[in-house]
MARRO-691666 format. One record per residue (C-alpha): residue number from 1; x, y, z. Coordinates in nm, 2 decimals, padded with zeros to 4 digits. Layout:
{node NUM {X Y Z}}
...
***
This chain:
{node 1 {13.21 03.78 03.02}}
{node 2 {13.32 03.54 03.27}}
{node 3 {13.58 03.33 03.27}}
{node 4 {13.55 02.96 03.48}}
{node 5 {13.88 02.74 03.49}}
{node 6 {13.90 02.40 03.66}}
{node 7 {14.12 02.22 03.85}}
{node 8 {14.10 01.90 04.08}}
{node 9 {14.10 01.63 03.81}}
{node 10 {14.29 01.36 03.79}}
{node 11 {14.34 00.92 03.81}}
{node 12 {14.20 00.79 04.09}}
{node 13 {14.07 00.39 04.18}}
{node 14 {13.72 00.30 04.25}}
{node 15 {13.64 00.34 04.55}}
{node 16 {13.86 00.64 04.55}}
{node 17 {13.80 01.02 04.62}}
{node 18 {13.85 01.38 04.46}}
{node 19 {13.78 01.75 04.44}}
{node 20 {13.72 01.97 04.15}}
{node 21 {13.75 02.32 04.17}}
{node 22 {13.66 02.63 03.96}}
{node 23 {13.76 02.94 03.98}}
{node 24 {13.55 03.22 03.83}}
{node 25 {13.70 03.55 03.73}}
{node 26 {13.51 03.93 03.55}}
{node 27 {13.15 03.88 03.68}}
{node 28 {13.02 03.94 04.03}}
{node 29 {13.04 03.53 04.09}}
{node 30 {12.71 03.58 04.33}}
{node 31 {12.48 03.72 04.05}}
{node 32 {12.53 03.31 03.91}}
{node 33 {12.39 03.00 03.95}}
{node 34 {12.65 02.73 03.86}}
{node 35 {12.69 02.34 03.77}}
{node 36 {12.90 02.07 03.70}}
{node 37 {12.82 01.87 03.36}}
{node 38 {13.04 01.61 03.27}}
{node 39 {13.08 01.40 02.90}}
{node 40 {13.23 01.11 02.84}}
{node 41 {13.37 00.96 02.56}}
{node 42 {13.09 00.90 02.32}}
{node 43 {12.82 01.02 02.52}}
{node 44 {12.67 01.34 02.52}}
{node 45 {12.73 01.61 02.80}}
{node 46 {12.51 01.59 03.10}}
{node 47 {12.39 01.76 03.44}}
{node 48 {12.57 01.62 03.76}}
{node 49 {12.53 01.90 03.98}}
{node 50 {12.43 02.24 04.04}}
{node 51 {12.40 02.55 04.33}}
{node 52 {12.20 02.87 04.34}}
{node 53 {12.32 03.19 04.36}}
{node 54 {12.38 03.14 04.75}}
{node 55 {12.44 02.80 04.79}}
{node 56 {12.12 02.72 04.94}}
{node 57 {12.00 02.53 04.72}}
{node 58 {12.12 02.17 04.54}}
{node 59 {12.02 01.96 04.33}}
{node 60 {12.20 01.64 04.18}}
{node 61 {12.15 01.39 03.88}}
{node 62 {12.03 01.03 04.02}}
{node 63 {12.37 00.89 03.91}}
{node 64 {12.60 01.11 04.16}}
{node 65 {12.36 01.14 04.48}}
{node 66 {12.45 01.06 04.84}}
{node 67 {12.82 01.00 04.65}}
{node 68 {12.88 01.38 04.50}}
{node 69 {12.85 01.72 04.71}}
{node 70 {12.82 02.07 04.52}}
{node 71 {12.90 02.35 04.69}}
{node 72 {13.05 02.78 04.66}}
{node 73 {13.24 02.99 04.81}}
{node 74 {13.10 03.32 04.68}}
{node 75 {13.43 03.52 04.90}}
{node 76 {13.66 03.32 04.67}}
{node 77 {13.47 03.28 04.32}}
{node 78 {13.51 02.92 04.37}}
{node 79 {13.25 02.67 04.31}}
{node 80 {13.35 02.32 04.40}}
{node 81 {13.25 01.95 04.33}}
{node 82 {13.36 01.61 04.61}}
{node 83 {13.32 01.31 04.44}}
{node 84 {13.35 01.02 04.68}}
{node 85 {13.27 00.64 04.61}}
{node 86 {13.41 00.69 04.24}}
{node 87 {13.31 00.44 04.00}}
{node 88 {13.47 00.35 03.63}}
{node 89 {13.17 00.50 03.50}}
{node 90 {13.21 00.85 03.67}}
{node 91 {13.52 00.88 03.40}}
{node 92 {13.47 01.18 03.19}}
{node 93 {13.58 01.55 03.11}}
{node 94 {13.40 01.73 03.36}}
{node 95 {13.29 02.11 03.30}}
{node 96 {13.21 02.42 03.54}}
{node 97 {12.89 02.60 03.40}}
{node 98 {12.76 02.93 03.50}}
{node 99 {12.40 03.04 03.34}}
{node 100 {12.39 03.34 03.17}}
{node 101 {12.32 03.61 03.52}}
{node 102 {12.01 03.73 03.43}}
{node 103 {11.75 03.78 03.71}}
{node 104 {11.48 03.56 03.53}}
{node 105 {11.69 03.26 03.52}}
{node 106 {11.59 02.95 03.71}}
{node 107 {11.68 02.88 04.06}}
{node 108 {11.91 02.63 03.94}}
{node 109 {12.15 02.56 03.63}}
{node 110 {12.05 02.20 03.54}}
{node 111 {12.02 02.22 03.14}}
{node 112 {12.30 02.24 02.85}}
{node 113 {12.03 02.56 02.68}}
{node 114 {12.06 02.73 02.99}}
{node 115 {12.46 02.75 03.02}}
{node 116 {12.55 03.07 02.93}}
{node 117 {12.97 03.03 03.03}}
{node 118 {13.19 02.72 03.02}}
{node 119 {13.51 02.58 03.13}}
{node 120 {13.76 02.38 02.94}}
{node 121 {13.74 02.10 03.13}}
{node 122 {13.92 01.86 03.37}}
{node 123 {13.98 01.49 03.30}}
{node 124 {13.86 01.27 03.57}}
{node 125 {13.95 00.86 03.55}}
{node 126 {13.81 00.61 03.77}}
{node 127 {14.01 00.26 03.72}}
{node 128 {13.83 -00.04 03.82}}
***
């Protein structure tokens, strides 16, 4: 099992700044590729970032790029997400994901089916 708990979120104006945080506890943290999905109210959960195993590799949704940076610190069990340039529409519960640490796994964590560990979420609100 592996537990993921995030911290970071808050209210914030547009324009604003913030970082989300998630610590990861029971697994080796390195054997997992993780990801940030986010749902707001109404909507259904969706991708806005993820980060291989090593933190080479990055990938982003359309909606968050050049604005939102992904990144690990595998010494710490900490993967963690800047959001710069909020906008009103970047308000949403946003989740830490790990897939499910099997070697076969994709590269990178980008879909809901391929989650195998979530966190409870942190409320992030971007007034306009």
């Amino acid at each position: 099992q592996v537990q993921l708990v995030e911290s970071g979120g808050g209210l914030v104006q547009a324009g604003g700044s913030l970082r989300l945080s998630c610590a990861a506890s029971g697994r080796t943290f390195s054997n997992y590729a993780m990801g940030w999905f986010r749902q707001a109210p109404g909507k259904e959960r969706e991708f806005v970032a993820t980060i291989s195993r090593s933190g080479g590799t990055r990938d982003y949704a359309d909606s968050v790029k050049g604005r939102f940076t992904i990144s690990r610190d595998n010494a710490k069990n900490t993967v963690y997400l800047q959001m710069n340039s909020l906008k009103p529409e970047d308000t949403a519960v946003y989740y830490c994901a790990a897939d499910r640490g099997f070697h076969n796994n994709p590269l990178l964590l980008r879909s809901r089916n391929e989650v195998g560990y979530w966190g409870q979420g942190t409320q992030v609100t971007v007034s306009s």
